[in-house]
C-alpha positions in Angstrom: 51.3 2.5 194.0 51.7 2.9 197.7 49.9 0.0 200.1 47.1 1.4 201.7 44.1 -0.6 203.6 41.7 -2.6 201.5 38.8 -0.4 199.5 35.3 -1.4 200.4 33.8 -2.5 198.0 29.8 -3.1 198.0 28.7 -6.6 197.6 32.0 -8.4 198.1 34.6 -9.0 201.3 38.2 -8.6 200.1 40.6 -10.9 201.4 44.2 -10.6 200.9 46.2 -9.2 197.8 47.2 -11.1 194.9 49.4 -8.9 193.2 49.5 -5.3 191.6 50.6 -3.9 188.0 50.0 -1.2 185.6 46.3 -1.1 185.7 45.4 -1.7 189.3 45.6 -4.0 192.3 44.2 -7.7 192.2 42.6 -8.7 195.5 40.7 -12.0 195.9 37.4 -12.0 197.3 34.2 -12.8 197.7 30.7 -12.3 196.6 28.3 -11.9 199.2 25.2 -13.0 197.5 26.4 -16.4 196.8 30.0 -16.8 198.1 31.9 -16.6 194.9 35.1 -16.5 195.0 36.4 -13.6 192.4 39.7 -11.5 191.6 38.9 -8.8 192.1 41.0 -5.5 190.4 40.7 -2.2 191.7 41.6 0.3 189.1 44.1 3.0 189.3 43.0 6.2 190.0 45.3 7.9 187.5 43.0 5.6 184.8 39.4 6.1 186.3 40.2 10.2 185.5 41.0 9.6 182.5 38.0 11.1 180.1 35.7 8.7 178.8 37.6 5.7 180.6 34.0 4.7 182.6 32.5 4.7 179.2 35.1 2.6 177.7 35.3 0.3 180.3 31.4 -0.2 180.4 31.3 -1.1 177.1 34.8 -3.6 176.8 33.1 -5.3 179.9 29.6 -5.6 178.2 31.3 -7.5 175.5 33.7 -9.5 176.9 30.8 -10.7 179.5 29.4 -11.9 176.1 32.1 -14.1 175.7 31.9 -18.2 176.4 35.2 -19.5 175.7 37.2 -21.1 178.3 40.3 -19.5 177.5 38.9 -16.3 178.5 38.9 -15.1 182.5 35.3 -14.4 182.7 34.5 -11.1 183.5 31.5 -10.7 186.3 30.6 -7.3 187.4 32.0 -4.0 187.1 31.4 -0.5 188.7 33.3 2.1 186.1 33.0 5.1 188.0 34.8 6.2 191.1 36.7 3.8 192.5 36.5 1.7 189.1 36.9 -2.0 189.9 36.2 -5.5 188.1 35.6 -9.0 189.5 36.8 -11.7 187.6 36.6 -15.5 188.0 39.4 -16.4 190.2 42.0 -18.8 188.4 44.2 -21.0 191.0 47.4 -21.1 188.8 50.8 -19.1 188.2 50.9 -17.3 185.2 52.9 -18.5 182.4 56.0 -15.9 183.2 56.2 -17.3 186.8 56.4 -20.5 184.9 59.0 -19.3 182.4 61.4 -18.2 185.4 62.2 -21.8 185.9 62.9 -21.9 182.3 61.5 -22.6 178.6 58.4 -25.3 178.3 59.4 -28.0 176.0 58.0 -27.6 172.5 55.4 -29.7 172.2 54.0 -28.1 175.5 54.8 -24.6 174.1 53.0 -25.2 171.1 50.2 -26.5 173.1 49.8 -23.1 175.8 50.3 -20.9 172.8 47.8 -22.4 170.5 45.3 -22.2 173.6 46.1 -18.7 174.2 45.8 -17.9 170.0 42.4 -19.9 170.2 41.5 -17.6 173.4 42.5 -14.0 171.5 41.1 -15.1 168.4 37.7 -15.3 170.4 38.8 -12.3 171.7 38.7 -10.0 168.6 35.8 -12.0 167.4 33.6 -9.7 170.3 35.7 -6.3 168.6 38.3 -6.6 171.8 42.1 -5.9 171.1 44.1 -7.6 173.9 46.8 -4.9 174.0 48.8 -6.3 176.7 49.4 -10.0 175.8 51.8 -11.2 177.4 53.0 -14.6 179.7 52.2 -12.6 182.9 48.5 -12.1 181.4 48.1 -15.8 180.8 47.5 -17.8 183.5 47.6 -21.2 183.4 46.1 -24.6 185.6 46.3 -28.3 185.2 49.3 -30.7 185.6 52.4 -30.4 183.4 51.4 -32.4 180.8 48.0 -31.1 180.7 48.3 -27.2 181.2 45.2 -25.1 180.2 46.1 -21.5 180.1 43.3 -18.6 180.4 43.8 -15.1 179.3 43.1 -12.3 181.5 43.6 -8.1 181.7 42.3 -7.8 178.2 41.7 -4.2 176.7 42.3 -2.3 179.9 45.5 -1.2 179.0 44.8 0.8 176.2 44.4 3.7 178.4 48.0 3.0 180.2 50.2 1.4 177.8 51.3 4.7 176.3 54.8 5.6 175.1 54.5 8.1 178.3 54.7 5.3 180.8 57.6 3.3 178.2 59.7 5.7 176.8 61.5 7.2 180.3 64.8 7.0 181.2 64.7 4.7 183.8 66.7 1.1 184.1 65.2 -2.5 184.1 68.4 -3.8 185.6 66.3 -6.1 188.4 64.5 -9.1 186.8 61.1 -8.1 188.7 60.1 -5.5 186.0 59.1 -8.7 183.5 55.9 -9.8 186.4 52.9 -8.1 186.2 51.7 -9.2 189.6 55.0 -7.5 191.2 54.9 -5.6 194.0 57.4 -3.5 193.8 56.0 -1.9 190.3 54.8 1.1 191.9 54.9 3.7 188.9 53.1 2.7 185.4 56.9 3.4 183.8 57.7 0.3 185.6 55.3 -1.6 183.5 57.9 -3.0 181.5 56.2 -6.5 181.4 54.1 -4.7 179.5 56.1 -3.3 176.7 58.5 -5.9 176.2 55.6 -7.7 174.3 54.0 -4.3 173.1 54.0 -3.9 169.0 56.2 -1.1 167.3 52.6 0.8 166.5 52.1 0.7 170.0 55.0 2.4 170.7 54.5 5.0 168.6 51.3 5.9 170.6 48.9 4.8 167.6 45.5 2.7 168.3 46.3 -1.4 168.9 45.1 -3.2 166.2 44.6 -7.3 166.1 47.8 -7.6 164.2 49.2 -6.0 167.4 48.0 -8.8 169.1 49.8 -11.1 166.6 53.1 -9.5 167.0 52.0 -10.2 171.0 51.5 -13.7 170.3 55.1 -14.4 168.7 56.5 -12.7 171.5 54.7 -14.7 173.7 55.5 -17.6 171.5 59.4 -16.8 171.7 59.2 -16.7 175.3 57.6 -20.1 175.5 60.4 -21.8 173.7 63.5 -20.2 174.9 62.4 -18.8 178.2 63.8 -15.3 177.2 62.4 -12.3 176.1 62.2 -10.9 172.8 64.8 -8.4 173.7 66.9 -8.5 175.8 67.8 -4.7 176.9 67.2 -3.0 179.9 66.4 0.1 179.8 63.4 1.2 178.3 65.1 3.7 175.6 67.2 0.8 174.8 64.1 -1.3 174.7 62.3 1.2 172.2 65.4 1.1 169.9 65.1 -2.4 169.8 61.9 -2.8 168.9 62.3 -0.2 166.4 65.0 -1.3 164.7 66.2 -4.5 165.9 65.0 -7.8 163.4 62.4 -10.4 165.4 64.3 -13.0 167.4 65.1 -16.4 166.5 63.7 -18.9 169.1 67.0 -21.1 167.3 69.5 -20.0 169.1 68.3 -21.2 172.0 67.6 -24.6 170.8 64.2 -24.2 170.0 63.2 -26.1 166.8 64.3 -24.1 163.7 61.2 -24.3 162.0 59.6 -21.9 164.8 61.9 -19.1 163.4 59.7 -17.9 160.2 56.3 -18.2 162.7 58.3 -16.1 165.0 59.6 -13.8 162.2 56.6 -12.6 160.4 54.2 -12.0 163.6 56.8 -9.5 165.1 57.1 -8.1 161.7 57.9 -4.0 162.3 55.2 -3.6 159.7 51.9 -4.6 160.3 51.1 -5.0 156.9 53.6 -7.6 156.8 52.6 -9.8 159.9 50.0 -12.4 160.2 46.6 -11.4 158.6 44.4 -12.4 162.1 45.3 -14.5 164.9 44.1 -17.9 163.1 46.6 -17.4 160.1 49.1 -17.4 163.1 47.7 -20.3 164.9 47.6 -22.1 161.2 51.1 -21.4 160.7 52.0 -22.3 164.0 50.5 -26.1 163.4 52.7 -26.2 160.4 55.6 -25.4 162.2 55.0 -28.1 164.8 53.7 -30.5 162.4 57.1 -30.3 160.3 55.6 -28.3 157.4 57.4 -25.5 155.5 55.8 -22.1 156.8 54.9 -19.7 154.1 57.5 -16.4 154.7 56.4 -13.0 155.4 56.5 -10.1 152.4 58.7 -8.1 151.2 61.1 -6.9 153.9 61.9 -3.6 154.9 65.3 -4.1 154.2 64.3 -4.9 150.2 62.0 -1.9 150.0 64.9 0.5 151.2 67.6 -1.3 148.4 64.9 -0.9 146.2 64.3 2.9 147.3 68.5 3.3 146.8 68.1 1.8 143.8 65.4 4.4 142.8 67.8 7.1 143.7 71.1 5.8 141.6 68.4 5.8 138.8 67.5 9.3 139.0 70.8 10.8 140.1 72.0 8.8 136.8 69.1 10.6 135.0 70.3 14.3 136.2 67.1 14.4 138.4 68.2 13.6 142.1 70.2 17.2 142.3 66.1 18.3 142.5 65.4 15.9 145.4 68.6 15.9 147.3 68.4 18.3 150.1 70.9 21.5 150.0 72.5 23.1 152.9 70.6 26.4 152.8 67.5 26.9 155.6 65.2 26.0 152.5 65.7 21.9 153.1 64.6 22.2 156.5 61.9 20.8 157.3 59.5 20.6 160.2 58.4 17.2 161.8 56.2 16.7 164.6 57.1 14.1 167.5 54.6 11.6 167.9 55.5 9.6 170.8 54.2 10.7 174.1 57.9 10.9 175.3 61.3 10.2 173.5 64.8 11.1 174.3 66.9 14.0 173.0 70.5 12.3 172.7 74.3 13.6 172.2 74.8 10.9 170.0 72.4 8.5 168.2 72.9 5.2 169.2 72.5 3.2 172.1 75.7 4.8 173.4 74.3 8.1 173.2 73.5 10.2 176.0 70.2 11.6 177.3 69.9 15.6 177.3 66.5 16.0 177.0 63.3 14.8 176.1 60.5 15.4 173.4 56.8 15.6 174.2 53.8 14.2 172.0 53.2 17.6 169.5 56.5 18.9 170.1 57.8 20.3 166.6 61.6 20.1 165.6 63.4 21.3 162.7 65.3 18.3 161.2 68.8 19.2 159.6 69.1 16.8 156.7 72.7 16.5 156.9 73.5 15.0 160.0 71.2 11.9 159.6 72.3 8.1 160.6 70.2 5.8 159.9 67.0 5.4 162.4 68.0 8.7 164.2 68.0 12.4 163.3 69.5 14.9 163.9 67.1 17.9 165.2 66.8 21.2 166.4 63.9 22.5 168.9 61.9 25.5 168.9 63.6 26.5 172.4 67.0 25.8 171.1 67.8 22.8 171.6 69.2 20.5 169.5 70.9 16.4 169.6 69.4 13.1 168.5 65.9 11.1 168.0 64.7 8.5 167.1 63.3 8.9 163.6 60.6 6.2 164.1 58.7 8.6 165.8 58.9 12.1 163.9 55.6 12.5 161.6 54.0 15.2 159.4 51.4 15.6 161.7 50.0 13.1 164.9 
């Protein structure tokens, strides 16, 4: 977003800027009735068009204005027309990422911001809100050292710009800036990687952010708060989406983070949301065991079983004479049609991370998948206009 002079904004005197990301620009200020001082955001255009975003955002403010929990950045007032903005109780603190670039909080103080933050969400979904950008640049935090009380903030609002549009571009994360969400030079909403290093594998594939998205958020955010890393470590955002596709959760461990943080870690970045925490105090629970020293229950079945269990399946029926009827033939007849469902993948020469980009898919687009030239998590596909290279399976449905 390009600077320009300070909005007017009826009712309040902005002062100087506080930082800009994906949604908007923060500015603090105050209120003119009673000299409040607020943060207040001024939305993006590009998200006030949006339709039904003033509706939306009426109705997430009315609730989370019902909230009293002092995890939660109070939310004040709100015009969610024109010019859409929201003032916000001003919290003097870095967030947790700022605090994270000077490396990982000692477990015990981990546990302790995390829990907070859990406790916060938790109150969160309680008033029907989904987070959908948790993360340590959305938690901001106040106190001394060995007292830190964090406070969530930018809850809900990025449902209408976290999309696999803004996350599934071409374009390289090499500088560390991208991980702030207050950084200035994040001028495009595909620069929101922040953002979607945290974001859930539904998420992703452009489907509606659940609480258990939120819980794969939180042992993200957990991760980060032991190692002072992020969950993956790639950087660019194609890389990123393989990753998070494909990749298994990370293991605070190897960075000498308590082994007993691992399973906690494990199951709430689960690909499968089936398979993660049930709600944000199952996490929390299992997070006290962890730091308490008691075994934490694993997650379910893993993927990994239920494919040996689908190959086993298939030895059985090709043993029985049956798989020659459900194994695909060369002839046009096994082709099949798949819709993409991600706003925006990659067309690649190869699959793989060491594949090429030579085009990209669009959100409806339908391919023809040849059957024969799979590997794995990618497939090989052929477009209506005649194209034809690698994607992503992850993201290829029957219908959106």
């Amino acid at each position: 977003m390009p600077a320009s002079p300070h909005p007017v904004i009826t009712g309040y005197r902005l002062g100087p800027e506080l930082g800009r990301g994906g949604t908007g620009v923060v500015y603090a200020a105050t209120r003119l009735a009673d000299g409040h001082d607020v943060a207040l955001k001024v939305l993006r255009p590009e998200l006030t068009a949006q339709p039904g975003h003033g509706t939306r955002l009426r109705e997430e403010a009315d609730r989370a204005r019902a909230i009293d929990h002092p995890g939660v950045v109070r939310i004040l007032d709100v015009e969610s027309e024109t010019g859409a903005w929201l003032a916000m109780d001003r919290i003097d603190g870095p967030d947790l990422q700022r605090r994270l670039d000077d490396g990982p909080l000692d477990p015990a103080t981990a546990v302790a911001v995390v829990r907070q933050v859990a406790d916060a969400v938790a109150a969160l979904h309680a008033a029907g809100i989904v987070h959908c950008d948790l993360k340590p640049a959305n938690v901001l935090l106040t106190g001394p050292p060995d007292g830190l009380r964090a406070h969530v903030t930018d809850f809900g609002l990025a449902a209408a710009v976290a999309t696999v549009d803004a996350t599934l571009g071409t374009g390289s994360l090499a500088q560390d800036e991208w991980l702030h969400s207050l950084d200035l030079t994040a001028d495009e909403p595909a620069e929101m990687a922040g953002t979607v290093t945290y974001m859930a594998p539904e998420q992703w594939r452009g489907e509606q952010a659940t609480p258990r998205s939120d819980v794969y958020a939180l042992g993200g955010l957990l991760y980060a708060a032991l190692t002072g890393r992020r969950p993956y470590p790639q950087r660019t955002l194609t890389e990123l989406a393989l990753a998070v596709a494909t990749e298994p959760p990370p293991a605070p461990s190897r960075y000498g983070a308590p082994a007993a943080f691992d399973a906690v870690v494990r199951r709430a970045m689960a690909k499968d949301p089936a398979q993660r925490y049930a709600d944000v105090p199952a996490f929390a629970a299992a997070l006290n065991d962890a730091a308490e020293g008691r075994r934490v229950a694993s997650a379910g079945t893993p993927r990994r079983r239920w494919i040996a269990a689908g190959i086993t399946l298939l030895v059985v029926l090709a043993a029985a004479g049956l798989y020659v009827l459900l194994r695909p033939t060369p002839d046009s007849s096994a082709s099949v049609t798949r819709s993409e469902c991600a706003e925006s993948a990659t067309l690649r020469d190869q699959p793989g991370g060491h594949g090429h980009t030579i085009g990209q898919l669009r959100r409806g687009d339908v391919v023809t998948l040849d059957h024969h030239q799979d590997s794995g998590f990618w497939s090989y596909v052929r477009t209506a206009d005649g194209r034809a290279g690698w994607t992503l399976n992850e993201y290829l449905r029957t219908g959106c």
